[in-house]
N, C-alpha and C positions, 0 to 999 in steps of 0.2 A: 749739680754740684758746682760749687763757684773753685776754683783751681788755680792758684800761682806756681807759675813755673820757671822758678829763680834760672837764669841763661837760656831761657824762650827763645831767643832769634841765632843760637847754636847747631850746630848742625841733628842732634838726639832730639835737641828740646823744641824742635821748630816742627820734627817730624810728630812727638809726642803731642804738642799742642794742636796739630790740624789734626789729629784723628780723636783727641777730646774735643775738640768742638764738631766735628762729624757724629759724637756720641750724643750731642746735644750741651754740653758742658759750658759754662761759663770759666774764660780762660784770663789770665791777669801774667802775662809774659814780662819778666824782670831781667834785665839785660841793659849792659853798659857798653854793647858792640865792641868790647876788647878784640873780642874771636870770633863774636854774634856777625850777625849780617844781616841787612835789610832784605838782602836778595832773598832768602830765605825764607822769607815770613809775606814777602809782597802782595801773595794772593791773599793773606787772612788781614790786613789792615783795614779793610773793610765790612769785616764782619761783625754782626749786630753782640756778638758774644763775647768780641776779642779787643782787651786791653794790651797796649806796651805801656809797660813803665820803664824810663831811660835812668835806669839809677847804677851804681857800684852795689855789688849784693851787700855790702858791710853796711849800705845806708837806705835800706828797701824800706820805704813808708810802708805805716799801717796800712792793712785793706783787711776786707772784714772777709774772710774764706772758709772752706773745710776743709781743704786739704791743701799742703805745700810742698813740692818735691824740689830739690837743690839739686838744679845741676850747673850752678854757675863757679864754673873752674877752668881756668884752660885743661886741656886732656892732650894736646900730640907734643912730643917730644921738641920740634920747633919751637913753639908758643911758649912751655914752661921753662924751654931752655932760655930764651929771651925775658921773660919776664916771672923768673923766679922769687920775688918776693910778695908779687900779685897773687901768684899761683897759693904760696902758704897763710895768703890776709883773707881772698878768696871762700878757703875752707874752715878756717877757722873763725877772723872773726863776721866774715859773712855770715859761718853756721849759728854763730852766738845769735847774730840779730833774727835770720831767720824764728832762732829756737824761741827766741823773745815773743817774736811775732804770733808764732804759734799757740803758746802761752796764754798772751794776751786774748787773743781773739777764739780759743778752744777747737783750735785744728789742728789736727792731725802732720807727721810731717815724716817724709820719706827723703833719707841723706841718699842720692847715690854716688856712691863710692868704685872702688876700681880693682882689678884683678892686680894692679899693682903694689897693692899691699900683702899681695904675697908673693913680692920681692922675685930673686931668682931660686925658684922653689925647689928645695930639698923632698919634697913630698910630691907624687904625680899620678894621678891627675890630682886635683887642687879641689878637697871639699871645704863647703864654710867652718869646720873645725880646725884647718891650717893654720899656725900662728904666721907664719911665714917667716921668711931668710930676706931681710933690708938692709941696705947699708944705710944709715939714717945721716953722715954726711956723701954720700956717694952724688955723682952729677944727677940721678934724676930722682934725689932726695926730697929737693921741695915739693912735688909731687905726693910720691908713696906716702913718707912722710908726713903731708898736710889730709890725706886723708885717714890715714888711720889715727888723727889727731880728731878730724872730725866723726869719727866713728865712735870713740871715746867720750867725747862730747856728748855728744848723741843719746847714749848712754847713761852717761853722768847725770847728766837734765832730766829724761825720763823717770830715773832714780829717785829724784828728788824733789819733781813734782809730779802733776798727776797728766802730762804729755803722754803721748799715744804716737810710737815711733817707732821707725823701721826701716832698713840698711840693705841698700842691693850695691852688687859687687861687679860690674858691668866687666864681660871681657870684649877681645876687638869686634868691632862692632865698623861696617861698613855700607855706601848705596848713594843714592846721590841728594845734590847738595853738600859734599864733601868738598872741600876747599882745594884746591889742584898744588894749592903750598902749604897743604895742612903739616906734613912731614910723616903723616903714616906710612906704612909701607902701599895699600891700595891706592890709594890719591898720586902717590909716588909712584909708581911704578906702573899708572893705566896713563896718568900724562906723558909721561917719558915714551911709555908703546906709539902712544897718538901722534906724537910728533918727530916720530923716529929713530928718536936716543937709543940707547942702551940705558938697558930696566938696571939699576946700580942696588946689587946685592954686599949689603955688611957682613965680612964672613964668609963662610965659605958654605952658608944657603942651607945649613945642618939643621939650624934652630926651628922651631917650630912654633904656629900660630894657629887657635880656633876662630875663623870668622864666624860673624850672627849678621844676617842680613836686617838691615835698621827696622822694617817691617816686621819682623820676627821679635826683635827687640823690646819696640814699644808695646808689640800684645804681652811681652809676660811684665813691663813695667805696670802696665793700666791695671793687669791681674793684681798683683801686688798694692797699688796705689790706693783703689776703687775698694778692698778689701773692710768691711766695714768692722771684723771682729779682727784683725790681724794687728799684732802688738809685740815689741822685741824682739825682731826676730829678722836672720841674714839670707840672704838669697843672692846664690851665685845664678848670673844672668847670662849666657850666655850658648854658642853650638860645640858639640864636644866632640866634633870632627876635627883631626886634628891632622894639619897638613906641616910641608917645610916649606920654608920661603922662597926657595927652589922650586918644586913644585907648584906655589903659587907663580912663580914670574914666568915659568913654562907655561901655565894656562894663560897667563895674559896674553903672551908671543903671540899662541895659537890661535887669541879669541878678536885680536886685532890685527892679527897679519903682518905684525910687527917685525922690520928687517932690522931693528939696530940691537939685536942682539942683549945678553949679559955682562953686565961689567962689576967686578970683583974689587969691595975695597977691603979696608981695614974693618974690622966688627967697633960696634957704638960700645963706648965704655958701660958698665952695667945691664948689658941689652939681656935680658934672659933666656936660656937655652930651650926651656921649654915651656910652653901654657896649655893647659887644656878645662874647662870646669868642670866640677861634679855636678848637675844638675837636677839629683835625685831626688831634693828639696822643694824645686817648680815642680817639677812635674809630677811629684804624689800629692800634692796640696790643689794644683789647679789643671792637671794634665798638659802642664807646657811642655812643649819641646819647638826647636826650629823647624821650620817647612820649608824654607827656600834654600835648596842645593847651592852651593857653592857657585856650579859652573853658572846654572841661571842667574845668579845676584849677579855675577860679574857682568854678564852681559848686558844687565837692567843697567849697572853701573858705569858701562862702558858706552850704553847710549844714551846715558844722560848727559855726561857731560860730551858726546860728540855733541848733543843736543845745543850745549850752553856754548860749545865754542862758535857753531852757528850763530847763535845769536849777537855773542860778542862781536864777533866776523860785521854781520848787519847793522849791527849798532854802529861799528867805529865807521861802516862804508857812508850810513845815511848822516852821521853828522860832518865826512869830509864833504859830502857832495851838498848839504845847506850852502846857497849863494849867501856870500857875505854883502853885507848893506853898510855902508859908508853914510852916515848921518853928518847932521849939520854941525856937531862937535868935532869930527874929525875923525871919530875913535869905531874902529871897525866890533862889528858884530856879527851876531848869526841872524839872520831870517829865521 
């Protein structure tokens, strides 16, 4: 199958795209590195299968495909907090062009969307029947907002013409390749263990979070994706264990050996008290559920990025120690 996958050099969409071209899959990655990253995709740039396209999703050339999945949006609280009006052009009119796209070229097209569109939920656990509790100008408005807008969308177009489309609703989702200033709580609070801060809990650590280990994640996205009779229809994504944030940052203490402790601030305006998903809907359709525990993802996650600070660590030592060469111009360089 030939595959574009609007935000490919993202941290979901970098992992979904190497395990479709593992599948054999022709891959066409669409990314404007707002959030994307090279480092992420390095190993697939030379693969006989695998496109980047360097575009803004609002402006994705034609390609000829069968299937499209959107996941070019900022997603961590940092990123849309900075660039909240990318985050609402993003899902909206990215999704228009995508929807165009799809249209045009008779593929198929999977929006995924976010557990934040069901706000701070008055209903718990959270099935895809939820309308959900938003505040639609609240700080992480352009967010929730921009995607239940693309949902809508989504819909709307399907409605009206003969598109083949379908909405997964991704809850936290962590593992590595996570950015260490993504501003999640795991990315936050395994760098701070590593370097021996205090893990900084919003709150007073009550709220509650289900992690999906990204492994876990991309097998029920491919299920969904790949589905060749599957058609309107929502799917919450995610593991429905459901911890506190407290809890979480006590496993991290214990899984890095972490002496700087917890540190208590103020709670983020809007932050929701609790998430957990239904995921009764994967798993009678395609038998998903997560496999990787909690404490193992973390530790997968804990040594990946010890992994990358090594490597940063070598990087920066092997370009201080290049002798510098003084040329006939005057002007110093690197050997």
């Amino acid at each position: 199958m030939r595959i574009m996958i609007a935000g490919g050099a993202g941290f979901i969409g970098s992992h979904l795209s190497r395990s479709l071209l593992q599948d054999g899959h022709r891959v066409y990655a669409v990314d404007d590195l707002s959030t994307g990253s090279h480092d992420n995709i390095a190993d697939l740039a030379s693969h006989p299968l695998y496109e980047l396209i360097s575009s803004d999703v609002a402006h994705t050339p034609t390609v000829p495909v069968d299937i499209i999945a959107h996941l070019a949006s900022p997603a961590s609280p940092v990123d849309y907090d900075r660039m909240p009006v990318h985050t609402l052009r993003a899902n909206s009119l990215g999704t228009y062009r995508l929807l165009d796209i799809a249209n045009e070229v008779g593929a198929s097209l999977l929006f995924v969307s976010t557990s934040e569109v069901y706000g701070d939920p008055l209903v718990h656990p959270q099935p895809e029947s939820y309308w959900g509790n938003v505040d639609p100008i609240g700080p992480r408005s352009c967010y929730d907002e921009a995607k239940r807008f693309g949902e809508a969308l989504v819909f709307a177009t399907r409605k009206e013409t003969a598109l083949r489309a379908n909405v997964v609703r991704l809850f936290n989702t962590y593992g590595p390749d996570m950015r260490r200033d993504d501003g999640r709580v795991i990315p936050e609070m395994v760098s701070a263990a590593l370097a021996g801060r205090p893990l900084t809990i919003h709150g007073d650590g009550s709220q509650t979070r289900s992690f999906c280990y990204v492994s876990d994640l991309v097998r029920g996205l491919k299920h969904i994706l790949l589905d060749p009779e599957l058609d309107g229809e929502v799917f919450n994504v995610g593991n429905p264990h459901e911890i506190t944030v407290r809890e979480l940052a006590e496993h991290i203490v214990e899984l890095t050996a972490s002496r700087g402790g917890l540190r208590y601030v103020d709670a983020r305006p809007g932050d929701p008290e609790r998430r957990r998903p239904v995921i009764d809907k994967i798993n009678g359709r395609y038998g998903w559920e997560p496999r990787i525990h909690l404490r193992d993802g973390l530790e997968r996650t804990i040594a990946a990025f010890q992994a990358a600070e090594v490597r940063s660590r070598a990087q920066s030592k092997g370009a201080e120690e290049r002798p510098v060469v003084i040329p006939i111009d005057g002007l110093a360089t690197q050997a």
